[in-house]
Each structure stands twice: as structure tokens, then as C-alpha cells.
PyMOL Python script that loads the backbone (N, CA, C, O; Angstrom):
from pymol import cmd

cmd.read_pdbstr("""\
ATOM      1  N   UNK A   1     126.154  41.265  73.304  1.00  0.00           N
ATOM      2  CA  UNK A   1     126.684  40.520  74.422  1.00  0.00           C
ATOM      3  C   UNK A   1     128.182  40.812  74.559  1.00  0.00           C
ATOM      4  O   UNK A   1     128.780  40.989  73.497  1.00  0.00           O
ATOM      5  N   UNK A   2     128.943  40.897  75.791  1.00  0.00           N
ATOM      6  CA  UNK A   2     130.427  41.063  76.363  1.00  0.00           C
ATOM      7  C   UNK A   2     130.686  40.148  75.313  1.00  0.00           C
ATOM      8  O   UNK A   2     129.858  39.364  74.848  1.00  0.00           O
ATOM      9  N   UNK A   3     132.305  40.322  74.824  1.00  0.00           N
ATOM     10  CA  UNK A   3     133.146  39.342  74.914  1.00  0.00           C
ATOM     11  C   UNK A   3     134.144  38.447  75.874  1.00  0.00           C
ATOM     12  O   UNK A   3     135.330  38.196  75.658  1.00  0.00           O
ATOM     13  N   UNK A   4     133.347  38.040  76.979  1.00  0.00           N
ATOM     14  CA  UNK A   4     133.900  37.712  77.667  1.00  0.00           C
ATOM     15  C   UNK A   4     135.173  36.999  77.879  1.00  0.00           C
ATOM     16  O   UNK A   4     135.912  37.457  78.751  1.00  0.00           O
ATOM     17  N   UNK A   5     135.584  35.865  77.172  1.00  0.00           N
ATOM     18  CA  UNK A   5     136.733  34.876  76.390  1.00  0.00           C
ATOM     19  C   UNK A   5     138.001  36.342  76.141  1.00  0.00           C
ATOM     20  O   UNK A   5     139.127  36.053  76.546  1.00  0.00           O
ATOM     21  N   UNK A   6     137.900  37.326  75.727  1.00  0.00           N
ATOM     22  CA  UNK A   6     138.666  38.121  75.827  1.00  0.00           C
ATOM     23  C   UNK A   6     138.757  39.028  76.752  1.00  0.00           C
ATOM     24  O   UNK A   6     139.966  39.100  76.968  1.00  0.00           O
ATOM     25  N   UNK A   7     138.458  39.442  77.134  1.00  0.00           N
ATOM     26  CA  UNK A   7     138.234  40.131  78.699  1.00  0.00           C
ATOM     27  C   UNK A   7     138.766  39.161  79.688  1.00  0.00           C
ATOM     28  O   UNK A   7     139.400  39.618  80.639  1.00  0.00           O
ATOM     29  N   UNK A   8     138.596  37.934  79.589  1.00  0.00           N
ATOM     30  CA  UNK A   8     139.182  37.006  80.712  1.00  0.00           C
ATOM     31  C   UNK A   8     140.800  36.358  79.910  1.00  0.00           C
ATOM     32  O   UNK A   8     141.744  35.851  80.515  1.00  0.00           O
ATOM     33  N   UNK A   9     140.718  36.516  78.901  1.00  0.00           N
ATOM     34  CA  UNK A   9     142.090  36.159  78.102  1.00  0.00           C
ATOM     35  C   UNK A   9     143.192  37.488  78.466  1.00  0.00           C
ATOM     36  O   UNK A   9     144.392  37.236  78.581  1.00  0.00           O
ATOM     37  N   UNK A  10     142.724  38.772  78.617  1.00  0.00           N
ATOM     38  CA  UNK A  10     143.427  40.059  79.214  1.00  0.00           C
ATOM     39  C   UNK A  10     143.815  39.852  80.115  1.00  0.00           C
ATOM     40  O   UNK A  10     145.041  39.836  80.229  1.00  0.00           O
ATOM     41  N   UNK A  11     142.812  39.530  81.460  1.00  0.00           N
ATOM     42  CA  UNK A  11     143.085  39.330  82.487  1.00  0.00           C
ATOM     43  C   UNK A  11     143.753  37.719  83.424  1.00  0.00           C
ATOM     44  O   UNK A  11     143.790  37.280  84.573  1.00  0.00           O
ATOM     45  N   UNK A  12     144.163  37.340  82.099  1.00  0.00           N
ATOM     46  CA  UNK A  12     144.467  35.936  82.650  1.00  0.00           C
ATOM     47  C   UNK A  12     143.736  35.335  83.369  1.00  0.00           C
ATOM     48  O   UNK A  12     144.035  35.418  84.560  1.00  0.00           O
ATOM     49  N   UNK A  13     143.009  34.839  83.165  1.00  0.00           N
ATOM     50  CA  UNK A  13     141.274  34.101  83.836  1.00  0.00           C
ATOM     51  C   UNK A  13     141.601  32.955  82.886  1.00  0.00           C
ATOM     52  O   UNK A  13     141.898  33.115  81.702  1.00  0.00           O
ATOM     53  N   UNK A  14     141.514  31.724  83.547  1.00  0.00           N
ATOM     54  CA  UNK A  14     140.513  30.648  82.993  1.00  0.00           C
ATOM     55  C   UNK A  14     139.546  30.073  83.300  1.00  0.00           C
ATOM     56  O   UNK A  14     139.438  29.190  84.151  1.00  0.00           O
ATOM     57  N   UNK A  15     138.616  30.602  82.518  1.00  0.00           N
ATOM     58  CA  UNK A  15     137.283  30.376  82.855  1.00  0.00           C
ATOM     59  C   UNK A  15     136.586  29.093  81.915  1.00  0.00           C
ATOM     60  O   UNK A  15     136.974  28.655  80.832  1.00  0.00           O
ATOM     61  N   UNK A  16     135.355  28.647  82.794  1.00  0.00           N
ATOM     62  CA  UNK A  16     134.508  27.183  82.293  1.00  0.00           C
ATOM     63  C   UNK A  16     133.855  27.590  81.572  1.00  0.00           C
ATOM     64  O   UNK A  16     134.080  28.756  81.247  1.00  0.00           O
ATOM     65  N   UNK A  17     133.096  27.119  81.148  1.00  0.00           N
ATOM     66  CA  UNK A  17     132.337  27.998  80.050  1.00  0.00           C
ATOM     67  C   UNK A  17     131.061  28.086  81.458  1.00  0.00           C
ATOM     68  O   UNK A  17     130.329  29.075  81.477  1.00  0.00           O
ATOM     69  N   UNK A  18     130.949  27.329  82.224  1.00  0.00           N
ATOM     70  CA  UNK A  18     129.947  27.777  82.883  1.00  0.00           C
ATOM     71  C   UNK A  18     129.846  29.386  83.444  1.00  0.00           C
ATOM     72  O   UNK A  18     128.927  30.193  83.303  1.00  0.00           O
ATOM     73  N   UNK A  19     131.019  29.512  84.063  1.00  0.00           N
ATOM     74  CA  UNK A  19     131.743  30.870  84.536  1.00  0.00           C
ATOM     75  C   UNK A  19     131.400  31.705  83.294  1.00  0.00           C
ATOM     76  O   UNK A  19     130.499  32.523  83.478  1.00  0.00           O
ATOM     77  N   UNK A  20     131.910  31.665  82.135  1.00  0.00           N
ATOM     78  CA  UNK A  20     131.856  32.469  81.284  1.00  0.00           C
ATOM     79  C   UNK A  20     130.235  33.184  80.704  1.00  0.00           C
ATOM     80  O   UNK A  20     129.918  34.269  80.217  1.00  0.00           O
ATOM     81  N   UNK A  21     129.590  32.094  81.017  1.00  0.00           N
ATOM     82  CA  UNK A  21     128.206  32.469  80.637  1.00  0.00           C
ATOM     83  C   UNK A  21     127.727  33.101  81.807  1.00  0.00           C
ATOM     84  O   UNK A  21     127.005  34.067  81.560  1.00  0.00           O
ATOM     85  N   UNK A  22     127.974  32.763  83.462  1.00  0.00           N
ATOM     86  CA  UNK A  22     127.332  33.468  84.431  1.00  0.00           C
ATOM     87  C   UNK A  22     128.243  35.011  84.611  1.00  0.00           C
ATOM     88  O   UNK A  22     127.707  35.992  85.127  1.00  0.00           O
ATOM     89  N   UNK A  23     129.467  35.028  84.176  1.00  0.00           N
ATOM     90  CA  UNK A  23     130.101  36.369  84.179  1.00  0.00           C
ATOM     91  C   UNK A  23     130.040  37.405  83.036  1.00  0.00           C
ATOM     92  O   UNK A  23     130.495  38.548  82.997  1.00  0.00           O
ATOM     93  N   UNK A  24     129.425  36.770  82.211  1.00  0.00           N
ATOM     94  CA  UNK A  24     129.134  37.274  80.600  1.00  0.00           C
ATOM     95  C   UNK A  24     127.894  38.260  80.973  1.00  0.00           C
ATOM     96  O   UNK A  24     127.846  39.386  80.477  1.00  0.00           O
ATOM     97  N   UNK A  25     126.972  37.829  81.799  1.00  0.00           N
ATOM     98  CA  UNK A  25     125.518  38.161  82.107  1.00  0.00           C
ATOM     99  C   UNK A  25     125.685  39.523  83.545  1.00  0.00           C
ATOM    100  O   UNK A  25     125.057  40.574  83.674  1.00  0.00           O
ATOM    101  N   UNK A  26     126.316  39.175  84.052  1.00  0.00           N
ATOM    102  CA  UNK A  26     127.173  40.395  85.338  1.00  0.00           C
ATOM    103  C   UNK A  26     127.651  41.045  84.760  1.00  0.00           C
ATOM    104  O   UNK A  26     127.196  42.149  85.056  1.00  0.00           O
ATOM    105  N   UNK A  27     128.423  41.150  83.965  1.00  0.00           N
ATOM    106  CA  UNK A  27     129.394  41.931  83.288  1.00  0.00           C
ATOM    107  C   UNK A  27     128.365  43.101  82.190  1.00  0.00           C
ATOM    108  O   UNK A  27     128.561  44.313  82.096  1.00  0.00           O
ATOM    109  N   UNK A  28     127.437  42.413  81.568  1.00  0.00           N
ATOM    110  CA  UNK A  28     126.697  43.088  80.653  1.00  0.00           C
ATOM    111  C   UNK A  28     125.774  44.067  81.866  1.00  0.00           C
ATOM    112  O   UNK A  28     125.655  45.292  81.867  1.00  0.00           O
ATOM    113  N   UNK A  29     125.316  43.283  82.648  1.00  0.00           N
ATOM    114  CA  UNK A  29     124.550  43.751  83.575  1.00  0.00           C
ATOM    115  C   UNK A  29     125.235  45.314  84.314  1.00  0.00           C
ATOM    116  O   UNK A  29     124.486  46.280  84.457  1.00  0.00           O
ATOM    117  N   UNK A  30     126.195  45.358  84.585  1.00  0.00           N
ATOM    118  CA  UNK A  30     127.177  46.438  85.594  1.00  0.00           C
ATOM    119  C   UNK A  30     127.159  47.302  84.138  1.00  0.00           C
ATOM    120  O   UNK A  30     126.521  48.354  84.103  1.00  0.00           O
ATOM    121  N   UNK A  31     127.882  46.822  82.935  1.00  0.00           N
ATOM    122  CA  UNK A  31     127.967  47.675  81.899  1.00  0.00           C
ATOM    123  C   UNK A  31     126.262  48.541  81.258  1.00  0.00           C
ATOM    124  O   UNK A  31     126.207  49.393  80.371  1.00  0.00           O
ATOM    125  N   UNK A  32     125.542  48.195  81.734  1.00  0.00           N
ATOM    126  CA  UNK A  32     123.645  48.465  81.367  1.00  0.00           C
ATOM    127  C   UNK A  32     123.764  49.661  82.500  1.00  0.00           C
ATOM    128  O   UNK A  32     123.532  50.847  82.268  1.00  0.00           O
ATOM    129  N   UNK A  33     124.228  49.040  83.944  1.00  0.00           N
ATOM    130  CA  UNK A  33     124.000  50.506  84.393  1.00  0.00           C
ATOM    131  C   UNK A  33     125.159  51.634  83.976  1.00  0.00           C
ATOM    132  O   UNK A  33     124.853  52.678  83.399  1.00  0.00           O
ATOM    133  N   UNK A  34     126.015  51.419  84.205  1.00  0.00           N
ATOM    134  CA  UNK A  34     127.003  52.558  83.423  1.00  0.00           C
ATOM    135  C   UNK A  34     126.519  53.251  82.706  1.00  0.00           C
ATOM    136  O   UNK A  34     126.532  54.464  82.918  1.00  0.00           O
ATOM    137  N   UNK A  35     125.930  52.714  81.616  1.00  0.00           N
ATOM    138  CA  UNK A  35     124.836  53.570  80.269  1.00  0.00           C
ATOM    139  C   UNK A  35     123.683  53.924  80.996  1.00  0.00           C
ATOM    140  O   UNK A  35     122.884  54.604  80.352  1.00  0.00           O
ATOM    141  N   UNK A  36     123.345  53.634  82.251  1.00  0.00           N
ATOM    142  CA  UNK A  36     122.077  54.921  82.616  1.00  0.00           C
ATOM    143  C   UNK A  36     122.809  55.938  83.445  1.00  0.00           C
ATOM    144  O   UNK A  36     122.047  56.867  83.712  1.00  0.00           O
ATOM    145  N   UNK A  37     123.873  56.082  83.892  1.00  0.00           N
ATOM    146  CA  UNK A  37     124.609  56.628  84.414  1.00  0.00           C
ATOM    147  C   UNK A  37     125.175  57.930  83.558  1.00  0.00           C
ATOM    148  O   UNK A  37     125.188  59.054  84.058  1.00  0.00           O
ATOM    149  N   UNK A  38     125.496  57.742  82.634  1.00  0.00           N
ATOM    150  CA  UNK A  38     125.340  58.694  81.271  1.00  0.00           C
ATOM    151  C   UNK A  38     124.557  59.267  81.174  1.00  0.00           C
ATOM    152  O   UNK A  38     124.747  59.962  80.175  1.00  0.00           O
ATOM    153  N   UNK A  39     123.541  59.511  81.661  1.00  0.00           N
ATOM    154  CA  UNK A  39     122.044  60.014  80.999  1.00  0.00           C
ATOM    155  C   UNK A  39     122.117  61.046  81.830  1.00  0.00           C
ATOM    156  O   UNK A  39     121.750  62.130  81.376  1.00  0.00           O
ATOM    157  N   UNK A  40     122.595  60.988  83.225  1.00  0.00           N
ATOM    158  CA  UNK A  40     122.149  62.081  84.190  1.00  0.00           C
ATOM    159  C   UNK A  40     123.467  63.509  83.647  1.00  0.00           C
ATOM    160  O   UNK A  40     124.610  63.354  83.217  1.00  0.00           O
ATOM    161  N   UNK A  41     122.636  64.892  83.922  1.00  0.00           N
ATOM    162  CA  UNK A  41     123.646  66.151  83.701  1.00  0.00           C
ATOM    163  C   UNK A  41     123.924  65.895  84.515  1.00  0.00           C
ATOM    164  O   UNK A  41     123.501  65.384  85.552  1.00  0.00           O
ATOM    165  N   UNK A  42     124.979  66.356  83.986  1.00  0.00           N
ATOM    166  CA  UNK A  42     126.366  67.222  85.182  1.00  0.00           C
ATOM    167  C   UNK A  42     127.376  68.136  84.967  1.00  0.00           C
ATOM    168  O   UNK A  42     128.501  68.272  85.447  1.00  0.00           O
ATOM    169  N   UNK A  43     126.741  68.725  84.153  1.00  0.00           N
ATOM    170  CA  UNK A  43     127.105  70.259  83.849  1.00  0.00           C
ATOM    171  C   UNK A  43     127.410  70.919  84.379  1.00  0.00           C
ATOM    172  O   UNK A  43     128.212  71.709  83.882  1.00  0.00           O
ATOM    173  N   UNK A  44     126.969  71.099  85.875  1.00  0.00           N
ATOM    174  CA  UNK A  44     126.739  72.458  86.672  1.00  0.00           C
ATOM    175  C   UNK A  44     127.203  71.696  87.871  1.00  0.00           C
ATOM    176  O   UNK A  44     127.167  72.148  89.015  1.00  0.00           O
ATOM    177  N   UNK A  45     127.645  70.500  87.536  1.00  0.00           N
ATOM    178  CA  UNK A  45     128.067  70.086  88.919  1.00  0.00           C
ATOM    179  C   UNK A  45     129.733  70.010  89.117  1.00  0.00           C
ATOM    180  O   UNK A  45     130.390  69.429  88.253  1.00  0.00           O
ATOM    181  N   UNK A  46     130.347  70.565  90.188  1.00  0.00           N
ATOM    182  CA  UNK A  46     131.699  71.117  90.253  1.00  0.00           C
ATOM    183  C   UNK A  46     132.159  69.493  90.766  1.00  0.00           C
ATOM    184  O   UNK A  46     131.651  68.737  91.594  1.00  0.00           O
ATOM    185  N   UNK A  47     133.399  69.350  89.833  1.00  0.00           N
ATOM    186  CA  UNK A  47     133.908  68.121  90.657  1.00  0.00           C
ATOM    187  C   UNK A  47     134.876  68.226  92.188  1.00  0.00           C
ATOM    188  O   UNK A  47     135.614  69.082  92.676  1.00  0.00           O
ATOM    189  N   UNK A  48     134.359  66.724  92.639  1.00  0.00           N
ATOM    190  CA  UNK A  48     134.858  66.561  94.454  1.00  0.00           C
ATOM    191  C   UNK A  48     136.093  65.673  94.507  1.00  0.00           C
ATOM    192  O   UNK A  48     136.470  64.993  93.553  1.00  0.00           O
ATOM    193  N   UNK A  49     136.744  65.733  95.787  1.00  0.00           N
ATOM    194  CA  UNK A  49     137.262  64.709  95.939  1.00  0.00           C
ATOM    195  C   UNK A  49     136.705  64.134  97.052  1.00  0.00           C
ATOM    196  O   UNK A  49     136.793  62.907  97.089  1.00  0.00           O
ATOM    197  N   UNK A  50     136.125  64.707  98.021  1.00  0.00           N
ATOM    198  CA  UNK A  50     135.562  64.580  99.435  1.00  0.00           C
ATOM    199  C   UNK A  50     134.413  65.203  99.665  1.00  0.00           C
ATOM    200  O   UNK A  50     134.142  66.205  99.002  1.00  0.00           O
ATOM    201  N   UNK A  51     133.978  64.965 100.149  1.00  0.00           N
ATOM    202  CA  UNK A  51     131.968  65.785 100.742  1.00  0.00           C
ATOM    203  C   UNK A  51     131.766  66.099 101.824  1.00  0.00           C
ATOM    204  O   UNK A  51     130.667  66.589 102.080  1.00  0.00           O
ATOM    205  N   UNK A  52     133.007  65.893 103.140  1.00  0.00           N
ATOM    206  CA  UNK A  52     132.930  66.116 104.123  1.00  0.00           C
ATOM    207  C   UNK A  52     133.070  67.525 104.743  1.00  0.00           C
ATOM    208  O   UNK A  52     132.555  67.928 105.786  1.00  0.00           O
ATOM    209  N   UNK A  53     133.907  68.218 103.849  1.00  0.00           N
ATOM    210  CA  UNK A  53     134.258  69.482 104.155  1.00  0.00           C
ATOM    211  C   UNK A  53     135.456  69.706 105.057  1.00  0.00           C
ATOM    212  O   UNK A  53     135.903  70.790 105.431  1.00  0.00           O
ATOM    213  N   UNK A  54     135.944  68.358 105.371  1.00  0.00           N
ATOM    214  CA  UNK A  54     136.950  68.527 106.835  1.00  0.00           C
ATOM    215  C   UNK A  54     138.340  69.024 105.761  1.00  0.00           C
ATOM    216  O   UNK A  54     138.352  68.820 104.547  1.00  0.00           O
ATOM    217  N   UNK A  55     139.279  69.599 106.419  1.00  0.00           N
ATOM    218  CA  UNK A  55     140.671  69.712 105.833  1.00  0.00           C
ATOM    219  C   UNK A  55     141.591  69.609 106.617  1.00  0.00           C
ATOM    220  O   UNK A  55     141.379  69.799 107.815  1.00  0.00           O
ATOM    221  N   UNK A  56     142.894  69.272 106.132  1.00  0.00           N
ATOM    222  CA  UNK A  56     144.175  68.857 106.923  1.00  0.00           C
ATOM    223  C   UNK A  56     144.469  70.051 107.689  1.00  0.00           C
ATOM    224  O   UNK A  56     144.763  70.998 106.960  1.00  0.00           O
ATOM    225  N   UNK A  57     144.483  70.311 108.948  1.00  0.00           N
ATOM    226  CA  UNK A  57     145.307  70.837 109.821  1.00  0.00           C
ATOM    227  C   UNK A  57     146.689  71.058 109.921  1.00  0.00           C
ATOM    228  O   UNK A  57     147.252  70.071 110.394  1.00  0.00           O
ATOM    229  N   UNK A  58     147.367  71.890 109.680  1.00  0.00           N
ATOM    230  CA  UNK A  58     148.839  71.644 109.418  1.00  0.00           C
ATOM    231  C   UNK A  58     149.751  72.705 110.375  1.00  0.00           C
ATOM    232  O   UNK A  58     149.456  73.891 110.523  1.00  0.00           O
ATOM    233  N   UNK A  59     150.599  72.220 110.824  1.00  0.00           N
ATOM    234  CA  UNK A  59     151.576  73.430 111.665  1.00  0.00           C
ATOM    235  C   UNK A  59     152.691  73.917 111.201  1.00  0.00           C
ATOM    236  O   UNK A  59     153.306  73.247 110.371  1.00  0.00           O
ATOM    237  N   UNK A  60     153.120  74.984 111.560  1.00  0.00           N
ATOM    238  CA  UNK A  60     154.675  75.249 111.176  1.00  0.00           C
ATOM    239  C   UNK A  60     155.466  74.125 111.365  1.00  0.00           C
ATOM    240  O   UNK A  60     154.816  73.223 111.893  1.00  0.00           O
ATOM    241  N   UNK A  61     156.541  73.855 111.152  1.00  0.00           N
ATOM    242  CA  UNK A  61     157.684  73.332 111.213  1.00  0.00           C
ATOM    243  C   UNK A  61     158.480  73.943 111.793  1.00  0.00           C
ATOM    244  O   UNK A  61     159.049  74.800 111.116  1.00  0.00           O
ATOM    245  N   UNK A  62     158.956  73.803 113.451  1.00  0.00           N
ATOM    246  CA  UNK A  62     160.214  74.589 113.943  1.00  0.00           C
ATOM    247  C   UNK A  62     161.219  74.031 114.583  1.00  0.00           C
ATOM    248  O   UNK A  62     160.854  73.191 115.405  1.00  0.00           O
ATOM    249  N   UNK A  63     162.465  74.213 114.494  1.00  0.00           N
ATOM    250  CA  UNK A  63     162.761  73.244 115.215  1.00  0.00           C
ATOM    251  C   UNK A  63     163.412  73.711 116.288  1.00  0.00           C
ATOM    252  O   UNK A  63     164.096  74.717 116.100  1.00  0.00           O
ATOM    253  N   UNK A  64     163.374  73.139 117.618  1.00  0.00           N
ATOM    254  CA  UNK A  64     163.680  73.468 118.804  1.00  0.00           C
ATOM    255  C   UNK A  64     164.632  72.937 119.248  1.00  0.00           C
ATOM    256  O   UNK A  64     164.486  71.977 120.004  1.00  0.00           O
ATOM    257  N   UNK A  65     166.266  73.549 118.802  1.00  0.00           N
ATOM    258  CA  UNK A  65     166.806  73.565 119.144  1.00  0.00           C
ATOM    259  C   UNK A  65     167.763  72.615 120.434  1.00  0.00           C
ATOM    260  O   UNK A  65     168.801  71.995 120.205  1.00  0.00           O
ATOM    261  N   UNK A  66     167.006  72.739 121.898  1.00  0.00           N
ATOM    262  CA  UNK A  66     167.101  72.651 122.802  1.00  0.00           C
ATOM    263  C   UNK A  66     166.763  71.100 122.843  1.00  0.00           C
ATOM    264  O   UNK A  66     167.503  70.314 123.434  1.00  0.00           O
ATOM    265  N   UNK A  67     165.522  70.671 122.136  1.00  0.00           N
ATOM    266  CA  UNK A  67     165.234  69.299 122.156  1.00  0.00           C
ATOM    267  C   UNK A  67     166.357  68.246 121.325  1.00  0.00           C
ATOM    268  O   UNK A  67     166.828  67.246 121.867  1.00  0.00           O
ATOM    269  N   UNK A  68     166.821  68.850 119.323  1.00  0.00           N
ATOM    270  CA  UNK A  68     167.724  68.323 119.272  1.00  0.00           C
ATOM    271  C   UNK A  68     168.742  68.520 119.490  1.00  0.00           C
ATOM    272  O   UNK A  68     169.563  67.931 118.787  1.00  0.00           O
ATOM    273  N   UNK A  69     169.098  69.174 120.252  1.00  0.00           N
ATOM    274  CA  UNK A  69     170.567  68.947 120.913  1.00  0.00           C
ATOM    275  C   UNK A  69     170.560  67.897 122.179  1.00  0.00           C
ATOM    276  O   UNK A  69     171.484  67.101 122.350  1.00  0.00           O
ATOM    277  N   UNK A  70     169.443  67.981 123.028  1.00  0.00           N
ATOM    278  CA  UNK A  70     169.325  66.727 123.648  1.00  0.00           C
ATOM    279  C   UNK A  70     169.505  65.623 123.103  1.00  0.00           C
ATOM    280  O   UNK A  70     170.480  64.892 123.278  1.00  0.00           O
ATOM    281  N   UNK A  71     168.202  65.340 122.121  1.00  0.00           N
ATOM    282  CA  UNK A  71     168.611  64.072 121.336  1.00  0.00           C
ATOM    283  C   UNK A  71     169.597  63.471 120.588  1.00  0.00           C
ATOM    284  O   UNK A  71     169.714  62.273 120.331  1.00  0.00           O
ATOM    285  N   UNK A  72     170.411  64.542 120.205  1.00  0.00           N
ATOM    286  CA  UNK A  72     171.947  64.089 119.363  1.00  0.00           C
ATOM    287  C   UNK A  72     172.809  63.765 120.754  1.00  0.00           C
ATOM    288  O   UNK A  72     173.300  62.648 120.919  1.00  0.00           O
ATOM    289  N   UNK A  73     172.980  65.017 121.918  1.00  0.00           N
ATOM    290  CA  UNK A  73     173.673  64.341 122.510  1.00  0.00           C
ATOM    291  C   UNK A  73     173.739  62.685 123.255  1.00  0.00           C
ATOM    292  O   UNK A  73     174.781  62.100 123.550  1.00  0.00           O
ATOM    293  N   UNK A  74     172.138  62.087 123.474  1.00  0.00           N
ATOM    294  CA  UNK A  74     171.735  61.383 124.299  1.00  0.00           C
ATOM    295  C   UNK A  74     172.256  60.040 123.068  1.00  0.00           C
ATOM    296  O   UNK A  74     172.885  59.015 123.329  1.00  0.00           O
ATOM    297  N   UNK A  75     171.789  60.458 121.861  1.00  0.00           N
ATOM    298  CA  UNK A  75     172.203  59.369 120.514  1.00  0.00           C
ATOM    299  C   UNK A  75     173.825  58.958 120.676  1.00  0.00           C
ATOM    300  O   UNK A  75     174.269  57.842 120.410  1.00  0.00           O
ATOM    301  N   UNK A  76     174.509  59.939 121.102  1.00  0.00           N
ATOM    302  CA  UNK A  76     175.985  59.957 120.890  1.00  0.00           C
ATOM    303  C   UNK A  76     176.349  58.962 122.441  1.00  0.00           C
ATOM    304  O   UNK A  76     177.224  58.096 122.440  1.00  0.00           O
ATOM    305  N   UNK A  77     175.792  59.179 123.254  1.00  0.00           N
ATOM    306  CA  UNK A  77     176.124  59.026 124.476  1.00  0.00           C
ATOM    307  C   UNK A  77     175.978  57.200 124.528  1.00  0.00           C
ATOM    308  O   UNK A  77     176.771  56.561 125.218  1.00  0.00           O
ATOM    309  N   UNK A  78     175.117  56.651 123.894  1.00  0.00           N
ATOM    310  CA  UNK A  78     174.648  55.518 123.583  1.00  0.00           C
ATOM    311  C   UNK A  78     175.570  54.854 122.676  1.00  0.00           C
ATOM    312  O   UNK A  78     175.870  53.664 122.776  1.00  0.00           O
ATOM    313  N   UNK A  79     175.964  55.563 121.885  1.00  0.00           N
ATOM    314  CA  UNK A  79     176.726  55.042 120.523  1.00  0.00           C
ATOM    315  C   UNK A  79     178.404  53.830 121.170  1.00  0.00           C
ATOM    316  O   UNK A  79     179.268  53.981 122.035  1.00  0.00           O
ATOM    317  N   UNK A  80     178.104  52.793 120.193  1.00  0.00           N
ATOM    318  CA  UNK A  80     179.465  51.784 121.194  1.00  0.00           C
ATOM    319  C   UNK A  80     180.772  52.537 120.811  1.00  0.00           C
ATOM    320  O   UNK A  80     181.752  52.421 121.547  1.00  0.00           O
ATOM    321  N   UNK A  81     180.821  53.245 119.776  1.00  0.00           N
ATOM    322  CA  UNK A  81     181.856  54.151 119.399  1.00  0.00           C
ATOM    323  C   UNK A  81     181.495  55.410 119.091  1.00  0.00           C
ATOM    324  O   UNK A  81     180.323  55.757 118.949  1.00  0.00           O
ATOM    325  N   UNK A  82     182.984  56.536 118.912  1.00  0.00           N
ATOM    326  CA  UNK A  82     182.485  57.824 118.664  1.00  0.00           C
ATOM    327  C   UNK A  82     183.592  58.502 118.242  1.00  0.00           C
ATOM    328  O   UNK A  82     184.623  58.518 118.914  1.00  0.00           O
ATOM    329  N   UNK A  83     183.486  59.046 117.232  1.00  0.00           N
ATOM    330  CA  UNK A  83     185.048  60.204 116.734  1.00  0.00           C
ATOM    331  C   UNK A  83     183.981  61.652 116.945  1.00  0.00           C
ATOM    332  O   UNK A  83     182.962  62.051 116.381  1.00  0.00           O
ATOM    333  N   UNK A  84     184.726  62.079 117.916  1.00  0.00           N
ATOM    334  CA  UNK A  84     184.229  63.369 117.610  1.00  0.00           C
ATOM    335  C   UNK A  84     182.965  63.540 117.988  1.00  0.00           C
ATOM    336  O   UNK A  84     182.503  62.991 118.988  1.00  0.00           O
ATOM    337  N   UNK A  85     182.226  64.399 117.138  1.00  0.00           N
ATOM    338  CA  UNK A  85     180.618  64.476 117.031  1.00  0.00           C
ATOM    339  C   UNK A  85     180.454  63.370 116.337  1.00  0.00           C
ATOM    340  O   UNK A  85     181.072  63.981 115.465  1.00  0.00           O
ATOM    341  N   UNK A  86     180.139  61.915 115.660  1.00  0.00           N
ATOM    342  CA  UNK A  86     180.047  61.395 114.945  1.00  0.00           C
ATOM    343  C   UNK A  86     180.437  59.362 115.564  1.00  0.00           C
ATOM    344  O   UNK A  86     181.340  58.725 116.106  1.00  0.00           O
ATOM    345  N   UNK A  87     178.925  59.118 114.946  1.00  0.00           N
ATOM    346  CA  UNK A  87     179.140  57.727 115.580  1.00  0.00           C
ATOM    347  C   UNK A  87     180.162  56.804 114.517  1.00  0.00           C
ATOM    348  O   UNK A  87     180.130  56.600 113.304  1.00  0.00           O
ATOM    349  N   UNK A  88     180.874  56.460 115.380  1.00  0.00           N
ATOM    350  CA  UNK A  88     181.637  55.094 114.592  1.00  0.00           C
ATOM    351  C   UNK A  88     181.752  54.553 113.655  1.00  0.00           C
ATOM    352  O   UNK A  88     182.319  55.295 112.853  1.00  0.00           O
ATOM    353  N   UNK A  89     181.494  53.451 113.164  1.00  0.00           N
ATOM    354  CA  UNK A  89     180.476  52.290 112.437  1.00  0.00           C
ATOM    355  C   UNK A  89     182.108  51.554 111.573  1.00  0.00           C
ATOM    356  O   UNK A  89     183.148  52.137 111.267  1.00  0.00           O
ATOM    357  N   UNK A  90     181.767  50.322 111.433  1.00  0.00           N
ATOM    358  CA  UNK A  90     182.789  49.056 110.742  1.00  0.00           C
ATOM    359  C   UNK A  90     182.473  49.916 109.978  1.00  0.00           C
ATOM    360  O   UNK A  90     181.655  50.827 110.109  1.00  0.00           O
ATOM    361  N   UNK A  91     183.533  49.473 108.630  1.00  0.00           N
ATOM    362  CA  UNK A  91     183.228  49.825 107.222  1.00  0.00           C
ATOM    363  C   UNK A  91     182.533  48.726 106.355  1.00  0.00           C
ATOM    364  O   UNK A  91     182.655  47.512 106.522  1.00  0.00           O
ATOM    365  N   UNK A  92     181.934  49.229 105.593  1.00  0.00           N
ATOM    366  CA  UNK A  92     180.042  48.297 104.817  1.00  0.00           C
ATOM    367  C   UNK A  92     181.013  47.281 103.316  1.00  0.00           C
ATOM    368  O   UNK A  92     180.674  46.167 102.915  1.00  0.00           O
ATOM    369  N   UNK A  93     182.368  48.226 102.709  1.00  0.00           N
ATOM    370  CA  UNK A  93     182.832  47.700 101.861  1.00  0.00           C
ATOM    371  C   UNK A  93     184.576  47.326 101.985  1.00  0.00           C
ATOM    372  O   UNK A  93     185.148  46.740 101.066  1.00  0.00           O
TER     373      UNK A  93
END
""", "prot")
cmd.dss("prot")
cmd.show_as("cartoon", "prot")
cmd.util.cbc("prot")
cmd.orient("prot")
């Protein structure tokens, strides 16, 4: 039989003893199949992470120029202050 009282003492559980006897019996139970689970080969079987076969799609990385220079300028243009190329900001210290 589990030791359940320790297993729930690990996990910080306080359990009734009622609990303990109906989780004692689940617990043995899940652990019974595990041990038939053992039994089957799998020798020849390559491990998965997925079964679907799908894979990530991925693109270059380029960057276009033309877009961030829009966006820096349009960032700057917004900004309540500006030195230069470079937004403002109070000082943090």
C-alpha cells in the first residue's frame, strides 16, 4: 500500500484520514497502471515530441529600411521633447 501520510506531508496536504484512505486507493490504483505500462517494448520505437508532422514556418529577417525610417521618424515627431535624433526624457535618478 502508498504511503500516503508522506506523500501528502511532501506536498503539504492535510488530509482526514477519510481522504487519506480514498486517495491511498487512487494513488495505488494510477501507480498499478504505470507497472503495466512497463511491460509494453519500445525498443524500436523512435522518440516524439509531436505526431502531427506540421513544422514551424519561418522567414528571413530583413529589414526594410524605408519602413524604419518612417517609424523612427513618425516616433520622433510625436515625442514632447527631442535633442537631436533622440527623445528627451526627465532624469529617472
Amino acid at each position: 500500500m502508498i504511503d500516503i501520510k508522506n506523500i501528502s506531508k511532501l506536498a503539504r496536504l492535510e488530509l482526514t484520514p477519510a481522504e487519506e484512505k480514498k486517495f491511498s486507493k487512487e494513488l495505488s490504483s494510477i501507480l498499478d497502471y504505470f507497472e503495466q505500462l512497463k511491460e509494453i517494448k519500445t525498443d524500436n520505437v523512435e522518440p516524439t515530441a509531436q505526431v502531427t508532422g506540421l513544422e514551424n514556418i519561418t522567414r528571413e529577417d530583413k529589414i526594410d529600411k524605408e519602413r524604419t525610417k518612417n517609424a523612427h521618424d513618425g516616433i520622433l515627431e510625436n515625442a514632447p521633447k527631442r535633442d537631436d535624433d533622440h527623445i528627451e526624457v526627465k532624469a529617472v535618478f
